[in-house]
Structure formats: C-alpha cells, structure tokens
ZAKOL-988951 format. One record per residue (C-alpha): x, y, z. Coordinates in steps of 0.25 Angstrom, whole numbers, plus 5000, padded with zeros to 4 digits. Layout:
BEGIN
XYZ/...
This chain:
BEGIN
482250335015/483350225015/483050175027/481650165026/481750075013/482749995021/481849975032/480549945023/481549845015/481649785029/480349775032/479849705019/481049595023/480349575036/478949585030/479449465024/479749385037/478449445045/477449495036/477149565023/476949695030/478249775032/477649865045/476849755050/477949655050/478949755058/477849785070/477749625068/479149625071/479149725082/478049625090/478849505087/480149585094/479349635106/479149465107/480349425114/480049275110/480149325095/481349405095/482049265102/481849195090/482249305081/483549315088/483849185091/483449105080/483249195068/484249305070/485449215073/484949095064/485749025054/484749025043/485149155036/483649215031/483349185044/484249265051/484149385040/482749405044/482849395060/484149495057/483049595048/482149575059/483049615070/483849725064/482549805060/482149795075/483549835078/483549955071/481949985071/481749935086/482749915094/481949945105/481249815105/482449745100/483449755112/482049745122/481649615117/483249585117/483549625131/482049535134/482849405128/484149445134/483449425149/482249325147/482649235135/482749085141/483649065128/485149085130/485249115116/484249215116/484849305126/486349305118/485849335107/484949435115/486149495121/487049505107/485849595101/485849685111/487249695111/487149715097/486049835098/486949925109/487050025099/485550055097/485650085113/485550225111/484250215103/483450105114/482550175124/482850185139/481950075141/482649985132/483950025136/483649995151/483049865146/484349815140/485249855152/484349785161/484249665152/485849665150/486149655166/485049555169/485549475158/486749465163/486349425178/485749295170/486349175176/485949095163/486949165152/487749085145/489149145144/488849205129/487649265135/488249345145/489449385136/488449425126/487749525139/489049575142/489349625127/487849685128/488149755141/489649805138/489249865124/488049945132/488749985143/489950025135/489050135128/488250175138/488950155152/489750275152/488450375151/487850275162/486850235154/487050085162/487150125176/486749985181/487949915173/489149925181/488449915195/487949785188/489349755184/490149775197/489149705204/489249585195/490649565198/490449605214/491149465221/490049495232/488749485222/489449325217/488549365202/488449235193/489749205187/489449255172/488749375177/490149405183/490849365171/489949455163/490049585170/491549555169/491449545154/490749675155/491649755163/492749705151/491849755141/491649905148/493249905151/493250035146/491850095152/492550055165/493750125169/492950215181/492850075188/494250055188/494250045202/493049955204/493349855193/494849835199/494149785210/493049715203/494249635195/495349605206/494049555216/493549455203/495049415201/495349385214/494149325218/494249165221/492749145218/492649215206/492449135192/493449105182/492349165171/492249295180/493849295182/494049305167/492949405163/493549495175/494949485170/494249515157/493949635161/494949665169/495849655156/494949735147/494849835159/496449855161/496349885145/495450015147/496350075159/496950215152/497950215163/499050095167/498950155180/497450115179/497849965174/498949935185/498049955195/497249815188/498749735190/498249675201/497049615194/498049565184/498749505196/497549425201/496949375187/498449305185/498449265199/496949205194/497649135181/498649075189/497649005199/496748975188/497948895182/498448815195/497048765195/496948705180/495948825175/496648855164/495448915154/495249035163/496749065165/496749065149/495849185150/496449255158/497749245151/497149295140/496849425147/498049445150/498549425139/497649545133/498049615143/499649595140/499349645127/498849795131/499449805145/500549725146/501249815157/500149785166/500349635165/501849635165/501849755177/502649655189/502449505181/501849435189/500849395179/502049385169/502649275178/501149215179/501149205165/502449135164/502149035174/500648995167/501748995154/502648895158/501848795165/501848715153/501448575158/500448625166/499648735159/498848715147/499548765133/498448875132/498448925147/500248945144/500048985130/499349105136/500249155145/501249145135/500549235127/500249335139/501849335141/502149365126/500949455125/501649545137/503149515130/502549595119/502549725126/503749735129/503849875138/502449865141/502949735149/503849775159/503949655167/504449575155/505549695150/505949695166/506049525166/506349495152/507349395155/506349315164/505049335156/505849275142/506549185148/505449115155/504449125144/505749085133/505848965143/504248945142/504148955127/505348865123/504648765131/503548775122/504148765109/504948645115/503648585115/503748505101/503648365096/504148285085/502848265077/503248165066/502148245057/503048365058/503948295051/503248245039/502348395038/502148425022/502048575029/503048655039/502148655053/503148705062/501948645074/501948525069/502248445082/502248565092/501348605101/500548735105/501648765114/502748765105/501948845095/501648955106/503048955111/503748975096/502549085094/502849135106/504249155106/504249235094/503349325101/504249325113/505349375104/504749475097/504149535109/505549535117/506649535108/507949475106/508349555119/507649465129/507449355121/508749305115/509449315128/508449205133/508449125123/509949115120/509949065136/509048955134/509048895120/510548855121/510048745131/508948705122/509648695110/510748585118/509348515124/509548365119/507848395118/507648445101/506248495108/507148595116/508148625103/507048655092/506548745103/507748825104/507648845088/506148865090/506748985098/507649035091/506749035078/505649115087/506349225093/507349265081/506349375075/506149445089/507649415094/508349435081/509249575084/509749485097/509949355091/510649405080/511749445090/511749275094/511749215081/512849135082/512249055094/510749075088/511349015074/512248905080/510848845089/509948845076/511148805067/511748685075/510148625077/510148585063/510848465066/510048445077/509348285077/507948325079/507148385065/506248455071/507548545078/508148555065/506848605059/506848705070/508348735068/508048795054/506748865057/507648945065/508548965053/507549025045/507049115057/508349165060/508549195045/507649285046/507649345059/509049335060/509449405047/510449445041/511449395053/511149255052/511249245038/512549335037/513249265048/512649095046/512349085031/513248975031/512848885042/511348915038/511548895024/512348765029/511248715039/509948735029/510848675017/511048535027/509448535031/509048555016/510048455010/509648355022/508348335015/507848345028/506448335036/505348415027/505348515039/506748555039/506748575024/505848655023/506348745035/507448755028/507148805015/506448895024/507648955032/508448945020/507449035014/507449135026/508949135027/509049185012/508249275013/508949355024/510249315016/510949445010/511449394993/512749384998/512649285010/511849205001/512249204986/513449094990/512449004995/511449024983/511948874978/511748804990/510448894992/509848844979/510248714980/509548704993/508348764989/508048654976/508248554987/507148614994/506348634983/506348504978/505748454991/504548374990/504048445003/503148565000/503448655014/505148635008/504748674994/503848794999/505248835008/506148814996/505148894987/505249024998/506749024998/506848994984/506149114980/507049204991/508249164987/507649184971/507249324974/508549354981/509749294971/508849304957/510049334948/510849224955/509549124954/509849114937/510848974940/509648924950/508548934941/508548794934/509048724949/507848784956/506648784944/507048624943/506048604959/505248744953/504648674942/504248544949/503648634958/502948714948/502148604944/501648554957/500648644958/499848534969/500848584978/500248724979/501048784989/502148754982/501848784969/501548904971/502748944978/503548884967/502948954956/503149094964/504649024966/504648994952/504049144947/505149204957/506449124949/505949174936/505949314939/507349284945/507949214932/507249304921/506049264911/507249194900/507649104912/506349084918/505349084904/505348934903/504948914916/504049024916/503148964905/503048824914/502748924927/501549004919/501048864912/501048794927/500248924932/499248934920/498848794923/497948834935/497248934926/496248824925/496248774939/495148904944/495848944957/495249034965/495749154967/495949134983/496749034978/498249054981/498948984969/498049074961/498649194967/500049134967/499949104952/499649244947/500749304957/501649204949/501149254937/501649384940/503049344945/503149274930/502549394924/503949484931/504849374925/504149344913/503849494907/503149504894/503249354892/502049334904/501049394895/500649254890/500249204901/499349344906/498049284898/498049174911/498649264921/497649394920/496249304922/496749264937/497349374940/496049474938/495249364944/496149394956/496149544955/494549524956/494649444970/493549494979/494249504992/492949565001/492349455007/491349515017/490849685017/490149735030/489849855036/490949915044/490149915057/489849775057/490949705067/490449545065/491649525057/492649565069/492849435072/493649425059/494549535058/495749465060/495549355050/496749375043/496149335029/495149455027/495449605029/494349725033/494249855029/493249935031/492750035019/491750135023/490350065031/490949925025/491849845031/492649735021/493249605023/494249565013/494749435009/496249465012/496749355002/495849404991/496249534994/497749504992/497549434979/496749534972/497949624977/498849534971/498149504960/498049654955/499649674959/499749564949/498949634937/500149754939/501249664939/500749614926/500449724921/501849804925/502649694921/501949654905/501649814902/501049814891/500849674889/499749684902/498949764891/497949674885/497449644903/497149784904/495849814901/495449684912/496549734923/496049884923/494549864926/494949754936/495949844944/495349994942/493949974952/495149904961/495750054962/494350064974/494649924979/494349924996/495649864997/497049964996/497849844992/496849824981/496849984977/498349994979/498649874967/497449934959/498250064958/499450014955/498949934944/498250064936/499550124931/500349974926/498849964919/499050114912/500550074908/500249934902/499150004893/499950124889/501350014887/500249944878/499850044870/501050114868/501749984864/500749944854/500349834864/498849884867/498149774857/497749904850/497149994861/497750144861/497950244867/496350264867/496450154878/497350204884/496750324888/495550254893/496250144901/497050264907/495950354910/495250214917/496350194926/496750344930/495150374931/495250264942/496450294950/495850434951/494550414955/495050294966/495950414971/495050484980/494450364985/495850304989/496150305005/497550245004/498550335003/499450254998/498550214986/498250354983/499750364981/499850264971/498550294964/499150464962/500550384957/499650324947/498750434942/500050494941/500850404930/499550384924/499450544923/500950544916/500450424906/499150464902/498750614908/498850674894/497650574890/496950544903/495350614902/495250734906/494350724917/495250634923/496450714922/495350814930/495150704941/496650694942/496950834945/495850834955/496450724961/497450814971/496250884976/495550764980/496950684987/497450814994/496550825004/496550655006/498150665005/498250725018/497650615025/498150505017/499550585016/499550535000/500950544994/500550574980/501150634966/500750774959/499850734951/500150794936/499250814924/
C-alpha cells in the first residue's frame, strides 16, 4: 500500500513535467526512453545539469525507469555507450551502467547479452578518451566480479588475454584497459597464475611496449601479488619485480621521469603489504638508493619517492630481511642521503623578521623531506642501527667551517632522539657537548637549531639530561634569553625552557626557581607574539608544578599578565594569558588573587556584547576560564553566573550533525579522512558530525558540572534551564555527549537537595524535590536499556545507585518498579557488554 502511494506520489510529480495524466505520462515516458536521442539529452544535459529543478526532474525520471524498467533503461544505455558520436555521452553512459550492476539479476537474457556485448566493443573503440575507457573498465570489473566465477562471461578473459597478446599489437589504451581490468579482477584470478606471470613478465620486458600499458601492468601486477594466499605463490612474481625496476631505471637514464613516478609508487604499495618480497636479495633496495642519491640529476619528486620506498620497507623491520642483514650499509647510505638534504638551507632574510616560528622558512622541499624522514628512519630502526651511524658522521659535520653542514648535524640530532633515545642516552656527554658548544656558534640560524635540539632532547632524553646538565642548560638558555637575541632564538628558547621543566624532578629545579622566573618575565614582556605564546606555556608548567612556592612570584609575574589581559587584539595571546592568568590564581588562593580576579572577570564580561559565535575559539576559551575562576573563586563566582550561564547553554545547544544519509550511500567516501568531521553510523542512517562543535558541546556540558559541583547550592536558581537541556542529551548519538549527560544528573540532584536542605531553595521544598528527582531517575532508567556502551551503562547504574540512597524512600512507586526490573533487562546485555555494575538496592 505504501509503495503504491509512493509510486502515484511520483507519478503526479512527472504529470507535472509531461502531462496531466499520471498513466499516460509514464507510457509517454516509456516512448521517449525507447528514443535513444531523447534519453541523450536526459542524461547529458538534464540529469548532470547545474540548474537544480532541472536535474530533480531528469533524476525522477530516471529513477522511476530504474526501478519500474530497467530493461529499457540499460538497453538504450548500452545503444549510447556504442553509437553516440558524443564522448560525453558515452561516459556518462558507461558510469550508469556501472551504477545499475546490481539489478543484473533482474534483466533478461537478452539484455544481459546486450550489455556484455556492448561493454567489449566499447572498449575495442579507438576514439575513447582515457576517462571513457576507465569508466568501461569499472563497468566490466564490477560485472565480472559477480558473475565470472559461475561463467556467466565466458567471452571475458579470452577477450582479456588476447588484448594483451604481443602478437595481436591491440591499440594502446585497449591494452592499457584490459590491464586495468585484470587489477580490478586480482582476486577472480588466482587459477591464471600461471598465464598472467607470463602475461606480466612478456609486457615488462618488452622494448615495444608503451609507457601507459607498462604502468597499468605493473598495476596489476602489484594488485595481483596482493591476492596470492601463499608466499610461495608471490616469489615466483620476483622476477617481474626485477624487470619493472630494471624499467624504472632505464626510463630515468632517458629523462622520463613521470612514468618512473608511477611505478615508484607501486612499489611503494607494494612495501607496505609485502615488504619481504621487495627486500628478498636488494637488488631493487640498492636501485632505490642510487635513484635517492642522485640529487643534482633527478627531479625532487622522482627522489623524494624512493626515499619514501626505502623508509616504507625500514618500517618492517623482520619482514625486511635484506635491511636487518645490511643494516650498517642501508643507514649509512641513506643517513648520508638525507643529511644532504637537510643541509639543503639558506639564509632567507624573511626568516629573520617572521612575526610567527616557520621552521621552513628559507629551506627547501628536500630539507623538509629529509628532517621528516629522519625521524621516521629512527623510529623504524632504533637507536641500535641508527646512533652508531650518526655518531661516525656528524663529528665531521659539526668541525665543517660550512654552518649549512653544522645546523644539519643539530637537525639530526633533534630528529632521531625520540626513536634513538635508550642508546643515546648511553652517549650524552658527547650528544650534549655538540649541541651545547653550538650555541656560541657565529651563524643564527645554527644557534636556533642548537636550542631546538635542547628542547627535544628534554623531552626524549628525560630524566638523564636534566639530572646530569641542568646547569649547563640552565646556563646556555639563561645567556640566549638575556642576549635579547634574534626573535627566533627567543622564542625557542622559552620553548626548550619550557620542556626541560617539565621533565625537571622538584628538586633539580626548586634552586633555579629565581633564575627561572626571572627569565620567564623577560620573555613575557617581549613585544614578539610567538616569545609571549612560548613564555605563557612554560609559565603555566612551571605554576602548576611549584604552586605553594609561586606565592613570592605572583606580583613579579601579574606586572606583563595584566598588560596582556588587556590586549585582547592580540587573541592568540590573550587567550593564553587569561588561561595563564586563571592557572596563577588557583595557585595563590582566592584572598591573594580576588582583586585581580575581579579585573579578569570585568575584561571577560566585556565581550558579552560582542556576539561570538559559537565556533568561535575565544568564545569557548572564555567560558573554560570561567571555570578555572569559578575552582579559585568558590562561593564568591556567583556574581558573575547571571553572564556566564547564557553562553554556556547556548554552547550545550550546539548542533554538531552537519549532513544525515543513508548508510548505503558511499558518495561521501571521498571524505572520510577529513580530520574535522566524524561518521557514525546509527541504524539505515549514516551521520557526519562537525568534530569541533562536537567537542564544545562536550565541553560545554562538562562545564555546567563543574559549576554546579564546585558552587553546591548556589548553582540552585540555573536548575530548572540546566535539567531540561542536558536529560534528552542522556539519548544523544554521541557517547562523549551521553557519557557528560550522565554525569551531570547526580551534581544536579545534590545541588537541589544541598538547596533545600539549607534553606537556599528560593522557597521550593521538598515537593520539588521529589519531582525534580523523579525527572532525572525516570530518565537515567529509561536511556538504560537503550545504552550500548558499556562503560556508560556503568556510570548510569552508579547513579541510579546514589540517587536510590538519597531519594528511594520518595521516588514513585512505579519507578522504584522500573528499577527493580532493571537487572532482568541488563543481564542478559551484561554478557556481551561485560558491564561491571553495583547491586542495585531498594
């Protein structure tokens, strides 16, 4: 019945288009399919048209013959795939039928044979343009791969074989495509081991064959290895392997180096899954390293690729065995090859004068591969292979009279320390001595890269470096930040002083908490905005780390606070400041920090006339510093909740979904990796979430239970707007969302019940209380069985729990029955979801 409303709905929407009559519109429509010149311009111009009423109706019309006959549908597609003149025509033609493979099963025999046939001479068509014949080559693969194994396509793979027959010389994208194809049907193919080995290595080898065709083959070859069950299977396609590199390496002596990029690539897909294979006598190892190091003769791209190949295979460690056999020649040869590039640097005067720290100022794509790359290299190896051949070259480097050669050596050094750091911590002394000594080296940039290395090893080289050299750090950053130096080195150095703190026991550091301080106002007092942001990172470290000992700093360091405070243009590091600022006063106490509290809370209630948005960051950042006042203030923040809660439940409101479709519609993979949304799929429906809005709406209702468990009672009077907006939220599609909810339900309870107990309830009783607990139990109860995380089912049990100790003697009755009821309905989910719960008592 449904469906025939739907189809009579559909049926008025095309009367509209051809004719008031519903019935006599579709047979309309049926004679103006049967008309190839018709459907043409349906497809052509209507359906693909950028006028949107347009391409509504042609996607109507379409869809109804796709579902009511799509008989006549893929016939009149397979007639324009082969006869239409128009090369647009006949894509589009061919991405339809590729499209409609999954109403194979209900087309007849003949239409079926129609579209086979229709698909092979398509492809024969000398006059394809290349997205054409890719377009044929999805078509046939998706058929085939349904229906080839039942030889329901007898006449495919003779086709195939014989497009790629050397003695039948086929057009070269006809080739090219049934290449394509074979990748495609990789895993339809493993009876023809045999004659695809022979098929590949004749294409490979061949003189005559084209660069295109090459590429699709080893294409295929590549996707083929990757469907062999057996490594057996797969070495017997090594010497394949062989003769593509041995094709890469001939392409490059003549100049072609687009087609050698290719092929790189492959292998390096290939490294990823079979690295053994690639790596089994390295020969193509030792091919990768030459195309590596030709630096003034290859193209950055054609290098930059073999490089990747090389660290791609370093990455599998045992899977490798060439590189674990010949570890001291691979790393020493590609060491030698990177350090070249990120020697590759020059003195940019914009560096210099840069308002913000871009470490590439001034370098180029090889220095930025090279310092990417040998971190990699170290974390794939290890200090075992690595620091050896490091420590035997960059002695040299560091006694080059070239700075290049010098800042490349700290470069190094700064790179491989979190994958080397158990092996250089056994060489510190000489590790420290080369970055030490380069801070009085002549040439900025050198210095700059001397305490970058600081900072790195202070991290990765913790707690040795800064148990055995906390002087002669201490010493060196003291001298860089007192020379008022270079904008650069300032602000790296607040940074490594920063990290170095960090990793600093009390008692290493307490001594140096003067000489700290007094560095940090320095810094703080810089005009430069990335030294200030630096300064503001450590400050707080150090603020969180020594708070009882920060009481004879606080007036010393508020003095560059407060000018900061009220430059809120500089928003990067206002923000920071404030957070800084909030940080200190939950260190000194509310009597110490109330004055300045006030000035921090007037500053802050000034842009509640501005209208931010909430995407915007200082909005967000404003009410988290709300909070942190709130935890130092107490009681005495509850003057300033009348201007906090409006934003705050504005935020809590935040509508993160930004696009619901149906779970089976893939024209959004393109866009999974775009780190700014998130999908999840919920039921038929696949959502896409805005991850930002989702985190502040997160936040934002963390927020409302720190409030409400730091003032108790005093959060009363914002209960009845802060219930209703975080109980629907207890079903939220998000867990993070659901998780906060839950948590906010019993500091909700508490508050009311601390309110009317104390006589703080603005005359609501125990009346209200009652209800307001019967609200929020009602809910936690009834999102129970609805809740698939177990983690979350814990915490919403702990709750009913403490609610039940508070309230059970008042709760209703028919939801103390749903409460006992509750362990028949969790123990049979408790099993799958392994819930740790509490007995529940009445």
């Amino acid at each position: 019945m449904a469906e025939s409303t739907q189809l009579q709905l559909q049926l008025e929407q095309v009367a509209t288009i051809l004719g008031p009559d519903p019935l006599a519109s579709f047979k309309t429509l049926i004679s103006y399919l049967l008309c190839p010149s018709y459907f043409e311009s349906l497809i052509s111009s209507s359906l693909f048209s950028s006028n949107s009423e347009q391409r509504s109706r042609a996607e109507l019309v379409y869809n109804l013959f796709k579902k009511y006959d799509p008989d006549s549908l893929s016939l009149t597609l397979a007639h324009l795939l082969q006869f239409s003149p128009a090369p647009d025509s006949r894509f589009i033609s061919a991405v339809l039928l590729r499209n409609q493979i999954h109403l194979w099963p209900s087309l007849s025999e003949n239409t079926q044979s129609t579209i086979k046939s229709a698909l092979l001479f398509s492809i024969q068509r000398q006059d394809n343009t290349k997205s054409i014949s890719g377009s044929l080559c999805d078509a046939v693969s998706a058929l085939a791969a349904g229906i080839l194994q039942e030889n329901g396509w007898p006449e495919l793979l003779p086709f195939l074989f014989a497009s790629v027959s050397a003695d039948s010389l086929p057009p070269i994208l006809q080739e090219s495509a049934a290449f394509l194809i074979f990748a495609q049907l990789s895993p339809h193919l493993l009876p023809y081991i045999n004659e695809l080995h022979t098929v590949f290595l004749s294409c490979l080898s061949s003189s005559t064959r084209s660069d295109e065709v090459k590429i699709a083959a080893f294409s295929a070859v590549v996707n083929f290895i990757r469907c062999l069950p057996y490594s057996e299977d797969e070495d017997r396609f090594h010497d394949v392997l062989i003769e593509m590199m041995r094709t890469v390496m001939g392409k490059l002596n003549k100049g072609k180096e687009i087609m050698a990029q290719e092929a790189i690539k492959l292998f390096i897909e290939l490294a990823g899954t079979h690295p053994s294979l690639l790596s089994r006598n390295g020969q193509i190892i030792r091919a990768m390293l030459q195309i590596a190091e030709a630096i003034d003769v290859l193209e950055q791209g054609t290098r930059h690729l073999a490089i990747e190949f090389l660290i791609t295979l370093a990455k599998a460690g045992e899977r490798a065995p060439w590189i674990m056999r010949n570890s001291v020649q691979f790393v020493g040869l590609l060491f030698s090859i990177l350090m070249r590039m990120v020697s590759d640097v020059e003195d940019d005067p914009l560096w210099h004068k840069a308002e913000t720290d871009d470490e590439y100022a001034g370098v180029s794509a090889d220095y930025r591969v090279g310092n990417e790359c040998l971190h990699r290299l170290a974390i794939a190896l290890g200090g075992n292979d690595i620091v050896p051949v490091a420590l035997k070259e960059l002695p040299a480097c560091f006694a080059s009279n070239e700075w290049k050669k010098h800042n490349a050596a700290l470069v190094a050094l700064a790179q491989i320390s979190e994958g080397c750091s158990k092996v250089m911590i056994k060489d510190l002394e000489q590790v420290v001595a080369m970055v030490l000594n380069s801070f009085e080296h002549s040439h900025i940039r050198v210095r700059r890269s001397a305490i970058n290395a600081v900072g790195q090893l202070s991290t990765y080289l913790a707690p040795d470096l800064q148990v055995q050299y906390h002087q002669q750090v201490f010493s060196a950053l003291n001298a860089t930040i007192y020379g008022l130096q270079n904008r650069r080195l300032l602000a790296h150095a607040a940074s490594a002083l920063q990290k170095f703190i960090e990793k600093c026991a009390r008692d290493i550091l307490t001594p140096y908490l003067d000489e700290v301080f007094s560095q940090l106002v320095v810094l703080l007092q810089s005009e430069i905005q990335m030294v200030q942001v630096e300064a503001l990172t450590a400050l707080a470290s150090v603020v969180v780390s020594f708070p009882e000992q920060f009481q004879k700093y606080y007036e010393v360091v508020m003095i560059p606070l407060r000018a900061m405070l009220l430059d809120a243009a500089n928003n990067p590091v206002w923000s920071k400041s404030v957070a800084c600022i909030s940080l200190v006063g939950m260190a000194v106490g509310k009597e110490k920090f109330r004055d300045d509290a006030k000035k921090v809370m007037e500053v802050l209630l000034s842009f509640q006339g501005s209208q931010m948005e909430p995407d915007d960051p200082t909005a967000s950042c404003m009410l988290q510093i709300c909070a942190d006042l709130c935890k130092c203030l107490g009681q005495d923040f509850l003057p300033y909740m009348g201007a906090v809660m409006p934003p705050l439940l504005q935020f809590v409101q935040i509508k993160p979904v930004e696009t619901v479709i149906s779970a089976n519609d893939n024209s959004d993979m393109d866009e999974s990796d775009d780190e700014s949304t998130e999908t999840i799929t919920l039921g038929d429906k696949r959502i896409r979430i805005k991850t930002s809005a989702l985190e502040e709406k997160v936040a934002s209702c963390n927020l409302l239970c720190c409030y409400a468990d730091e003032l108790k009672e005093g959060f009363f009077p914002w209960i009845d707007q802060v219930a209703p907006t975080l109980v629907p939220l207890l079903s939220y599609i998000h867990e993070k969302v659901r998780k906060s909810a839950v948590s906010a339900m019993l500091k909700l309870l508490l508050t009311a019940k601390l309110a009317v107990d104390r006589g703080q309830a603005q005359g609501c009783n125990e009346t209200y209380l009652k209800k307001l607990s019967d609200y929020i139990v009602r809910a936690l109860v009834e999102a129970l069985p609805k809740e698939d995380d177990s983690e979350i089912c814990t915490k919403i049990l702990d709750a009913i729990n403490e609610c039940i100790q508070l309230f059970g003697s008042t709760l209703d009755e028919s939801l103390v029955k749903s409460i006992k009821e509750i362990k028949q309905v969790i123990t049979p989910r408790s099993s799958k979801k392994r819930v740790s719960r509490k007995d529940l008592s009445i």
